[in-house]
Each structure stands twice: as structure tokens, then as C-alpha cells.
N, C-alpha and C positions, 0 to 999 in steps of 0.2 A: 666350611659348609659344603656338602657334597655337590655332585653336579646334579642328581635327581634329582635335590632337593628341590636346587632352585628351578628346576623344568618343571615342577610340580609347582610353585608357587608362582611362576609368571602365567603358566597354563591356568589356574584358578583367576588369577586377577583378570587376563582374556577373557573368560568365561562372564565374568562378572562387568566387564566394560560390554559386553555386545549385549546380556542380558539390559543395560541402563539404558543404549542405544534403541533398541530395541522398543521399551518402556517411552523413553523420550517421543520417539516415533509415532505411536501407539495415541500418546497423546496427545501430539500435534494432531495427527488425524482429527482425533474428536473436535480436537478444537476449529478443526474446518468447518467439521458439521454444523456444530453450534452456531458458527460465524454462515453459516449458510441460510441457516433457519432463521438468523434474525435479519438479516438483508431481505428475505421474502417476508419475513413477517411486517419488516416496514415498508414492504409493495414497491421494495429497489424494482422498476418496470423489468420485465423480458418477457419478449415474443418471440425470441428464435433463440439456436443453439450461440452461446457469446462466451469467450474467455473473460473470466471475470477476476482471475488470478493465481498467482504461481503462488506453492508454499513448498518451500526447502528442497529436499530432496527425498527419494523412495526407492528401495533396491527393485521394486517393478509393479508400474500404475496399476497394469492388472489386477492385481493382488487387491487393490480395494473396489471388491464389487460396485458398479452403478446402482442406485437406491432412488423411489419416490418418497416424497415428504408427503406431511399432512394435506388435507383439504383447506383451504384459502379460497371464502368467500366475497366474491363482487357484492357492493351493498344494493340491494332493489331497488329497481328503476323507478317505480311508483310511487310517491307519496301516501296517496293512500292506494286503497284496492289491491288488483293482486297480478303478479305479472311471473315475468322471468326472469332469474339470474343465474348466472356462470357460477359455478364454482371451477378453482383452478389447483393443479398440481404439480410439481417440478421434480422434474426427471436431472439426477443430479450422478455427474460424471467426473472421472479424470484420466488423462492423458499423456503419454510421457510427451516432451519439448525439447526439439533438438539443441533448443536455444540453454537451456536450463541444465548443466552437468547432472546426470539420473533425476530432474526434478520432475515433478509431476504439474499440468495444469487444468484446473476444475473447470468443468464446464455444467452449463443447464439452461433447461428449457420448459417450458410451459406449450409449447407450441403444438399439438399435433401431425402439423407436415411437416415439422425437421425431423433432421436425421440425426437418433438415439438412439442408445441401445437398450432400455428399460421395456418390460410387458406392460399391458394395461394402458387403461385413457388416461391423458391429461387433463380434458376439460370435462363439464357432466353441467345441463339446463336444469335447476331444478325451481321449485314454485317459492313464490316469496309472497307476501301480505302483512300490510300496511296498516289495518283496517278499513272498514267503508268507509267510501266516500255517500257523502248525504245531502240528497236533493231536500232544502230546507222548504222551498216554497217555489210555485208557480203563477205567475199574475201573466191575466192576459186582459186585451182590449177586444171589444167587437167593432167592426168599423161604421163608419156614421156615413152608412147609405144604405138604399132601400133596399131589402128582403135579405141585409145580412145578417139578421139573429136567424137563430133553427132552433129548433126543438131533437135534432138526432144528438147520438152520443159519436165521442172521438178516441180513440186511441195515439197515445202519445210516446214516442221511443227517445231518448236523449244518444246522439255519438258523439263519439270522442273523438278530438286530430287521428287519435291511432286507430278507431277503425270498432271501436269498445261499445260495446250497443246495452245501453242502461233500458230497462222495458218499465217507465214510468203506471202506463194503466191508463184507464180509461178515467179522465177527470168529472166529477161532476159533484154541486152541490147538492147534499138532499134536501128537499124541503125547501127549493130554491130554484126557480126560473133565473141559469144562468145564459149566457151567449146572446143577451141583446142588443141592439142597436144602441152604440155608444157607451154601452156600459164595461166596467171593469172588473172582473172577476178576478178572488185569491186564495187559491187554494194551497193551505200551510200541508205540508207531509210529514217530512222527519223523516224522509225515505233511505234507506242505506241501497247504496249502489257500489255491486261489485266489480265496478271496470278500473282500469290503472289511467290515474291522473298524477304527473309526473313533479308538480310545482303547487303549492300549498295557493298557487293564484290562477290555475289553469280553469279553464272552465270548459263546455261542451261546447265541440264545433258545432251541430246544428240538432233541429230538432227536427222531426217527421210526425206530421198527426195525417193518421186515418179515419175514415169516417167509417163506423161499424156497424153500426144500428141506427136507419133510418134513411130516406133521401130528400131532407131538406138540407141543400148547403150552407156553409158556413163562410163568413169570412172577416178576417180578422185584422189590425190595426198592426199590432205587435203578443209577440208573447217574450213575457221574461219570466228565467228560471236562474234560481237562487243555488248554487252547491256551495258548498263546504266553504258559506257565508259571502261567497263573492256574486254577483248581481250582470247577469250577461240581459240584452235585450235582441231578438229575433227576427226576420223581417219576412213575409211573403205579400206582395198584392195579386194572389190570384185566389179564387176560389177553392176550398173544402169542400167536393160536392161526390154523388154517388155516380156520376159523369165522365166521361172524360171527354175534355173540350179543349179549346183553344186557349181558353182560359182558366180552367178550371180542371179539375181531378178528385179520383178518390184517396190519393195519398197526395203530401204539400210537403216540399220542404223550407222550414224556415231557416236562414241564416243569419250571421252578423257581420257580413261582408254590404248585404244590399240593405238600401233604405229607401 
């Protein structure tokens, strides 16, 4: 066999081992990716830039551009109503390691203040909802001393811990002398209320009733509001009145702290 011959046939089979090489390479890569996407997809945590692993070797890290993945949604904070959540995206890298003979190691982040080399944001607020929440019922008491029934109407507001102002309405029965002495009044709603309640057991920190129409005050015993079937009761011993006094005001707030 000649000598060009076989220069020609080891030079093919070369050709053919860097092509596999090559190929093999090619597809480790992918399989980083994959193997990337499913550690974020099972919410492996990061918040900053972290070595999370070497794979083989690379004739130059560079050569495989930095890349963001998909959007990866935080679940909503609220129960029901409507609030804010994060969504999140990872800025994903690799590195040559002097520790690694030509190896390359991946890195990523979700973080916005670390240091990466990818365009574009990591994080993004956007709106979430849960359904309303539903103020089922209102019962209140009038207290059992002299001139605390009225005849004026009240405006009534429910907030939440976080700050959520549900705007109840001005309650009143028709065809019905409510607010008098010792008596108990209940007024059913079925009201849907769009503020974020975080726990299927959470209920309104406190109410706020104003007086709007009229200047006979009011005052009352307790009031209890029903949401989304849980039973809170409210406290204030001062006056509802068109006044402002020592005792008394034109807005009250009731809590469930005092009794």
C-alpha cells in the first residue's frame, strides 16, 4: 500500500474522530441546559451568582454564549383577592476553572445586583388574583345605655393587617328601625371584596364606621363581621357621633385587640 494512501486514510479517520468529538461536545452542552432548566424548574433556591457545577471539558467557555431562561412564577400571596407576585428569570453562564484541565463551570442567577453578563431584567411584579374575598354577614349590638340608639346613617370600611381597605357601604335595614338600645341587628351581604387575605382563616384587622347622614350619635356594644365564613367580633366604647370630643367622633375605630 502506498504512502499516500495511508496519509489519506488516517487523515479521513482524523477528520472523522474531531467531527464525533465535536458532536459528543455539542451534546453534553445540551444536556447542561436541560439539566439547568430542570433544577430551576424544581425551584433548586438562587439568589445570587453560585457555582453549581463543572461538566468535562470545552476547547473555550466563551464559545458558549450566556442565555436567560423562561419566566418562573412565585405562587400569589393572597388567598383570595388580588395582590403581587414576582416572577423570576435566570441569567445562566459558564466559566473556564483553573482547577478543571480546559473545563468549563456554569454559573447563574436570578438576582438583579449580582454580577452577570446577560441584557434584560431578572425579576418583573406582576398582578395575581385569587378570587374575592366575601364579607358574608355583619351583626352588630347597640349598647344598653341612655341615648345610644340614632336614627343617622353610618358608613362602614373593613382593613386588612396589610393595610387593604374593603369599602363595606353604608348599612341599614329598609323598612326597619335599626341601631336601638340593646338591640341586635344583621345584616347578611354576600359582598365580594377585593383586598388580599393571605390565609383561608385571616380575617379584618379592624373596622372604621363613620357617621354620614345625620347628627344623632351612635354607640355600640360590639360589631361582628363574617368573611369568607370566619366570625371576627370588634370593640370600641366611645361614641359615633357628628362631634369630635373626648369621647366621641365622627369616625370610630373598632378592633379586636380591645374589650
Amino acid at each position: 500500500m502506498s504512502n499516500w494512501f495511508c496519509s489519506l486514510v488516517f487523515f479521513c479517520f482524523a477528520i472523522a474522530a474531531l467531527d464525533a468529538l465535536k458532536s459528543q461536545s455539542e451534546n453534553n452542552w445540551d444536556l447542561v441546559r436541560d439539566n439547568v432548566h430542570r433544577r430551576i424548574k424544581d425551584k433548586d433556591p438562587v439568589s445570587h451568582s453560585e457555582t453549581v457545577g463543572s461538566y468535562g471539558s470545552a476547547p473555550n467557555c466563551s464559545g458558549i454564549g450566556p442565555y436567560i431562561t423562561g419566566w418562573y412564577k412565585d405562587p400569589c400571596p393572597c388567598h383570595c383577592g388580588s395582590g403581587k407576585t414576582t416572577s423570576r428569570r435566570y441569567c445562566v453562564w459558564y466559566e473556564e476553572d483553573d482547577k478543571i484541565d480546559g473545563g468549563c463551570v456554569e454559573k447563574r442567577t436570578n438576582d438583579e445586583k449580582a454580577k452577570h453578563p446577560c441584557t434584560g431584567a431578572l425579576t418583573a411584579q406582576r398582578d395575581c388574583f385569587h378570587g374575592p374575598c366575601l364579607i358574608n354577614t355583619v351583626i352588630q349590638q347597640t349598647a344598653d345605655i341612655q341615648d345610644a340608639n340614632t336614627n343617622s346613617d353610618f358608613y362602614y370600611t373593613a382593613i386588612t393587617k396589610g393595610g387593604d381597605v374593603c369599602d363595606v357601604g353604608v348599612l341599614d335595614l329598609p323598612n326597619y328601625d335599626d341601631r336601638e338600645r340593646r338591640n341586635i341587628d344583621v345584616y347578611p351581604l354576600s359582598m365580594p371584596c377585593d383586598v388580599c387575605m393571605k390565609s383561608p382563616t385571616e380575617v379584618f384587622d379592624k373596622i372604621n364606621v363613620t357617621i354620614v347622614d345625620g347628627s344623632d350619635g351612635w354607640m355600640a356594644t360590639w360589631i361582628v363581621v363574617e368573611v369568607n365564613n370566619i366570625k371576627q367580633t370588634y370593640y370600641n366604647n366611645r361614641w359615633v357621633d357628628s362631634y369630635d370630643g373626648k369621647n366621641y367622633g365622627p369616625q370610630e375605630t373598632f378592633d379586636h385587640y380591645y374589650k
